[in-house]
C-alpha positions as CSV (number, residue, x, y, z in Angstrom):
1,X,70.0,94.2,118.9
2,X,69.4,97.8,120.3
3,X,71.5,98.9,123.0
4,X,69.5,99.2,126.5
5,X,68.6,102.5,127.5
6,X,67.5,103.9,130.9
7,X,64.0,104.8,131.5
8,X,62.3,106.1,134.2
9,X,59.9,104.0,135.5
10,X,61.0,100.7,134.2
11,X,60.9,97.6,136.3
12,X,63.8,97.4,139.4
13,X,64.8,93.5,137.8
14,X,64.9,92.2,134.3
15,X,65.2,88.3,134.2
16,X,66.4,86.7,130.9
17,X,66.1,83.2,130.3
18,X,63.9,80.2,129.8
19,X,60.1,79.6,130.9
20,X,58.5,75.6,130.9
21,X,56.4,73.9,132.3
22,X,57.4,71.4,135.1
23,X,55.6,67.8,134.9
24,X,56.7,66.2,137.9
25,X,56.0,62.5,138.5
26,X,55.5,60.5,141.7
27,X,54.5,57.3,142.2
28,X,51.1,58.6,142.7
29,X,51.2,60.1,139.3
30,X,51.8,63.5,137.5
31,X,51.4,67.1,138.2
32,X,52.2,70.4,136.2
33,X,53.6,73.5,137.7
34,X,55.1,76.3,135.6
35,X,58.8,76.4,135.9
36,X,62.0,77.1,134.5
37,X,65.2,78.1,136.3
38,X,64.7,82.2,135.0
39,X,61.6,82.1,135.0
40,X,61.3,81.0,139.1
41,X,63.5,83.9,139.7
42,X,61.1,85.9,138.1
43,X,58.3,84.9,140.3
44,X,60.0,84.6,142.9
45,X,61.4,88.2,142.9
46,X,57.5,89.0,142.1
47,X,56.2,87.2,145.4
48,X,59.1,89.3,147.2
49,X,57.0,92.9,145.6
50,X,60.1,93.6,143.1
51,X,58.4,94.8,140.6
52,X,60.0,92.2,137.7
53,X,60.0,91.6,134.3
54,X,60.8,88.5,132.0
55,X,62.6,88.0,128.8
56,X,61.5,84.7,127.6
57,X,60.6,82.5,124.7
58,X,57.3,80.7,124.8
59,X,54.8,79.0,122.7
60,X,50.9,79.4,121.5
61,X,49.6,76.7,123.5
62,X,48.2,75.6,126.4
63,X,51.2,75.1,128.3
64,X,51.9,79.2,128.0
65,X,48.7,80.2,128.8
66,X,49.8,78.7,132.6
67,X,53.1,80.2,132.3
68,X,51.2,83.4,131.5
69,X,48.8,83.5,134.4
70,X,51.3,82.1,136.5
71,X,53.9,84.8,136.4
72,X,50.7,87.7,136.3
73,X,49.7,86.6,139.7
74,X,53.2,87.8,141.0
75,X,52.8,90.7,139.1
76,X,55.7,89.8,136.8
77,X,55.8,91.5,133.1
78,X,56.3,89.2,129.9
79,X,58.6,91.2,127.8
80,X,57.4,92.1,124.2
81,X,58.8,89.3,121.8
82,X,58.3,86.4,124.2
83,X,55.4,85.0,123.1
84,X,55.7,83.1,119.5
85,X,54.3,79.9,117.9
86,X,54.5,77.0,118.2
87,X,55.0,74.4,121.3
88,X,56.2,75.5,125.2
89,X,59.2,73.5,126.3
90,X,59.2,71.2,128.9
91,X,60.7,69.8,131.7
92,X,59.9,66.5,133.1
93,X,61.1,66.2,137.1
94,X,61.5,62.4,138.2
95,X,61.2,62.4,142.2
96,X,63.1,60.0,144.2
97,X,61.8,59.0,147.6
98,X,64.0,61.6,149.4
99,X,62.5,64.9,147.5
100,X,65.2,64.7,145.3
101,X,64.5,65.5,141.3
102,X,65.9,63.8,137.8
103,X,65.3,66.0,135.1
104,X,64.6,65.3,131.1
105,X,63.5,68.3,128.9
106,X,62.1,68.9,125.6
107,X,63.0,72.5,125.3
108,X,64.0,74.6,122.3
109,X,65.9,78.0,122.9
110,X,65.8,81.1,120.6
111,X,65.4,84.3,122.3
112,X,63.4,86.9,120.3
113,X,66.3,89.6,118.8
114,X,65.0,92.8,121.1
115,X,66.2,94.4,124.6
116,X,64.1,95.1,127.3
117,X,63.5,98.8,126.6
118,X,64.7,99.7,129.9
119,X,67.9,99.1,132.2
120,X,67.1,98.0,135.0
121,X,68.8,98.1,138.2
122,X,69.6,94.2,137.9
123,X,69.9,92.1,135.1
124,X,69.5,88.4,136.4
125,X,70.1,85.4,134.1
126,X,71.3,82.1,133.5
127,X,70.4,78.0,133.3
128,X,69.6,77.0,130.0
129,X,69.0,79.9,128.7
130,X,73.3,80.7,128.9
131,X,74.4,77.2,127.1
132,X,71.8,76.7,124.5
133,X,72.3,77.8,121.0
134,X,70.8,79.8,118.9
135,X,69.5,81.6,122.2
136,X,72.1,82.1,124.3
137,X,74.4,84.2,121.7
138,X,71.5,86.4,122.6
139,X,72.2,86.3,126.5
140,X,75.7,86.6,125.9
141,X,75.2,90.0,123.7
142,X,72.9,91.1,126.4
143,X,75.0,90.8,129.6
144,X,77.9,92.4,127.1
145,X,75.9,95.7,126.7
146,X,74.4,95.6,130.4
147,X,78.1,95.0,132.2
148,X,78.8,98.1,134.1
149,X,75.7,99.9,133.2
150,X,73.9,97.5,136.3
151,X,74.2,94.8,138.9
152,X,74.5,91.7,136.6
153,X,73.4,88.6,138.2
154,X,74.0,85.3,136.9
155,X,72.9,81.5,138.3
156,X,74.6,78.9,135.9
157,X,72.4,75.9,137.4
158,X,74.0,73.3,135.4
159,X,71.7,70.6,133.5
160,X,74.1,68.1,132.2
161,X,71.8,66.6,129.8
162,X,71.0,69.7,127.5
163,X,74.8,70.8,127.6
164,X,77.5,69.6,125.5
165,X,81.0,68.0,126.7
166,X,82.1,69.8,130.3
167,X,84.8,71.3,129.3
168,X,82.7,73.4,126.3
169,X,79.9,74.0,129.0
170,X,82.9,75.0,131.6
171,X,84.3,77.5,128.3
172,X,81.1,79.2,128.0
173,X,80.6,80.1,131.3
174,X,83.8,81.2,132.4
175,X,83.2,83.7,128.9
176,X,79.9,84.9,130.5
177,X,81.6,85.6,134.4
178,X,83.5,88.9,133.1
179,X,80.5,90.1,132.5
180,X,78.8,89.4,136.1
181,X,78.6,91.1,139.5
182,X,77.2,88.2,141.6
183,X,77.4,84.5,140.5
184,X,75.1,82.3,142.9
185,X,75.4,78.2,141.8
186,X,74.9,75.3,144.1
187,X,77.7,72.7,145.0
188,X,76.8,70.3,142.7
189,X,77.2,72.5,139.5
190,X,80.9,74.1,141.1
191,X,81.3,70.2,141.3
192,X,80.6,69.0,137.8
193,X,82.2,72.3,136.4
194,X,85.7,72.0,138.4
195,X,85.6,68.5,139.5
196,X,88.1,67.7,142.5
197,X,88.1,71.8,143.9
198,X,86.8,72.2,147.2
199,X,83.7,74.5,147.2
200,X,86.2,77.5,148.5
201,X,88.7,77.2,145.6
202,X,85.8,76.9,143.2
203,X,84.2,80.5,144.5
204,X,88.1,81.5,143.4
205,X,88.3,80.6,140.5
206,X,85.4,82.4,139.6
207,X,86.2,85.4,141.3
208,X,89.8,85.3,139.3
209,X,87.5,85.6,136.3
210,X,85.8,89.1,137.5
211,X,82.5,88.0,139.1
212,X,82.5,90.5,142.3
213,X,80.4,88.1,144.8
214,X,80.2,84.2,144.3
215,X,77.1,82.4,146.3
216,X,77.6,78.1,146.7
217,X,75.1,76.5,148.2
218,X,75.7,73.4,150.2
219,X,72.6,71.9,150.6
220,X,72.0,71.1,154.4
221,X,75.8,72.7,155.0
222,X,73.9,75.9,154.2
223,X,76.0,78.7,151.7
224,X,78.8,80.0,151.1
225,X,79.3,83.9,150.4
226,X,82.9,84.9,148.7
227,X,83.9,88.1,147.8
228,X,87.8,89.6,146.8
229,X,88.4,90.2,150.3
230,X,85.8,87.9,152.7
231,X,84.5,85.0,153.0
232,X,81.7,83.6,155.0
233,X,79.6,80.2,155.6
234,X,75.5,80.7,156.1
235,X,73.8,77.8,157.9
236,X,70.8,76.4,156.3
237,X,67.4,76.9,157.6
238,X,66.2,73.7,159.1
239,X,62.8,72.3,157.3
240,X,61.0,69.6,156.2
241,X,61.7,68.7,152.7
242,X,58.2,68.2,150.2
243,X,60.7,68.2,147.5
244,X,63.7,70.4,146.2
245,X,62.1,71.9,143.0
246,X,62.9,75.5,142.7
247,X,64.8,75.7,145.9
248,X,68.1,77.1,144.5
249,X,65.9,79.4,142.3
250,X,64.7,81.1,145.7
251,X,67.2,81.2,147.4
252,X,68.3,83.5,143.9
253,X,65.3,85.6,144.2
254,X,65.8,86.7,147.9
255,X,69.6,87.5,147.1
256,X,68.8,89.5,144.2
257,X,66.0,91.2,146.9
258,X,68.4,91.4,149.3
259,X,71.1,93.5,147.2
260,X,68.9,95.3,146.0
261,X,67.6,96.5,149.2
262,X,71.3,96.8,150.4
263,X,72.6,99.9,152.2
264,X,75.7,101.1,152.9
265,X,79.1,100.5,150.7
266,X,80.7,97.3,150.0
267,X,79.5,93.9,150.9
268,X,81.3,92.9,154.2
269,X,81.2,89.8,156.4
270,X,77.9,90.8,158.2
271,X,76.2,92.1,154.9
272,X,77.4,88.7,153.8
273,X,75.6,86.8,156.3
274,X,72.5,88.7,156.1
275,X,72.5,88.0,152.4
276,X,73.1,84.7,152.7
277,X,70.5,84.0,155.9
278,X,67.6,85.7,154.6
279,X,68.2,83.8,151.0
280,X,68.9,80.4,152.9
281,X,65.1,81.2,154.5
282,X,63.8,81.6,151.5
283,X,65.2,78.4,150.2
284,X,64.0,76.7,153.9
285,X,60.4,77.7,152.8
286,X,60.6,76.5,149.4
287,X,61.3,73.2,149.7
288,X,58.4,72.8,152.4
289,X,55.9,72.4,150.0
290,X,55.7,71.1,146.0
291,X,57.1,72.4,143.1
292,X,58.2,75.7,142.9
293,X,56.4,78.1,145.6
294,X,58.8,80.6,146.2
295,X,57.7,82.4,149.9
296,X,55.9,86.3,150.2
297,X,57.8,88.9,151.7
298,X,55.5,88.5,154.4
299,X,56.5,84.9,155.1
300,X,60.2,85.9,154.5
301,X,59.9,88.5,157.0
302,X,58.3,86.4,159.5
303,X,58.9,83.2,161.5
304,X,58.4,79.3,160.5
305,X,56.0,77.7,162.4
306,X,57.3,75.7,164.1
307,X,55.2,72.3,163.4
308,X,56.6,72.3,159.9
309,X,60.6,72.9,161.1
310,X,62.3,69.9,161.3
311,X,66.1,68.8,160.8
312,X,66.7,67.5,157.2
């Protein structure tokens, strides 16, 4: 793989990882949206006017022509190498009466053997695209050669189903951290990768391992920001919940805008709270609607009306 080299002009966030197609079913019936942990970051980061582009691997059929136009109408770049043949993966979402989502994939990983031919200012990755072989020996070599050359971001968001036993999954992520700035996973995967530490010792741990800035989120309990020397707890936004799909995924993309709109030196407890309130909004006006619908800077920046905010 060539190293990454810096060139004027390049986009301001390069997201590596996987891009599907959600198929979420209700007891209405079925509905496709184009998804995929990365690839929602991507869009996300797209809606906020970062000008984004995605490393991804993706099919010759129907499924990533929509992943295509998708990302295009938030002005996100596919990456040269991206595009192959053969079928899109898949991710079929399961909702439970309370907006909640079960997941089963058909997904096959292999990123192409290229680097984006520009370094970014942030590198974002993670999900699938970090635990599944032969592609994420790719990943790994990536955030190797990126590490201290930019802000390395990096969202784990566990799937148990495509991962092997915990304690491999728990292996190869803890290998990947070293090479991280800001680790942002929700409570559920710090649970199922350190079962029985509290949410606090979890960010930690983690930290011990050289990440610089560790985002949890809690769900309705909101966030929590850690770094070497603070720590602070976010509230969540109140709203009514559509569903959850692509919530953590936003609440990514408006960190990652956040930072990189961030002035001043270090990250203390009010940049922490900024951080973690404008990326808890972000989440907030996410799950208000179906599937993932990340907000616009313009809605991030304003107010939520108030006939849709409600206590979860």
């Amino acid at each position: 793989m060539e190293n990454l080299t810096q060139i004027s002009g390049g986009p301001d966030v390069v997201v590596v990882g996987e891009a599907l197609v959600d198929i979420v079913v209700t007891p209405s019936g079925s509905v496709e949206h184009p998804g995929g942990s990365p690839a929602n970051v991507a869009y996300g980061l797209g809606r906020l006017g970062v000008e984004t582009a995605l490393l991804t691997s993706i099919g010759d059929d129907h499924h990533s022509s929509a992943i295509e136009q998708h990302l295009s109408s938030a002005g996100v770049t596919l990456l040269p190498g991206s595009k192959g043949s053969g079928r899109t993966a898949t991710a079929t979402a399961t909702l439970a009466t309370d907006g909640s989502a079960r997941y089963d994939f058909d997904i096959h990983w292999d990123l192409p053997r290229v680097a984006p031919p520009t370094l970014p200012r942030i590198l974002h990755t993670g999900s699938i695209a970090t635990f599944l072989a032969p592609g994420a020996a790719a990943v790994r070599e990536l955030l190797v050669q990126s590490h201290q050359r930019c802000l390395v971001s990096y969202d784990p968001n566990i799937r148990p189903a495509l991962l092997g036993s915990q304690g491999e999954a728990r292996t190869t992520f803890e290998e990947l951290v070293p090479f991280t700035d800001v680790v942002k996973l929700s409570d559920e995967d710090a649970l199922w990768l350190y079962p029985g530490l509290q949410p606090e010792d979890a960010a930690q741990r983690i930290l011990g391992l050289g990440s610089g800035l560790v985002a949890i989120t809690l769900g309705s309990s909101g966030s929590l920001l850690s770094t070497g020397k603070d720590q602070v707890v976010v509230p969540a936004v109140p709203s009514v919940v559509a569903d959850t799909i692509g919530a953590g995924d936003s609440y990514m993309a408006a960190l990652i805008y956040g930072l990189l709109n961030r002035t001043g030196d270090g990250l203390p407890p009010s940049a922490l709270d900024a951080l973690g309130r404008m990326a808890s909004k972000a989440a907030a006006i996410t799950v208000r609607r179906a599937g993932a619908n990340p907000p616009t800077l313009q809605e991030l920046q304003g107010g939520l009306p108030e006939h849709e905010a409600a206590t979860r």
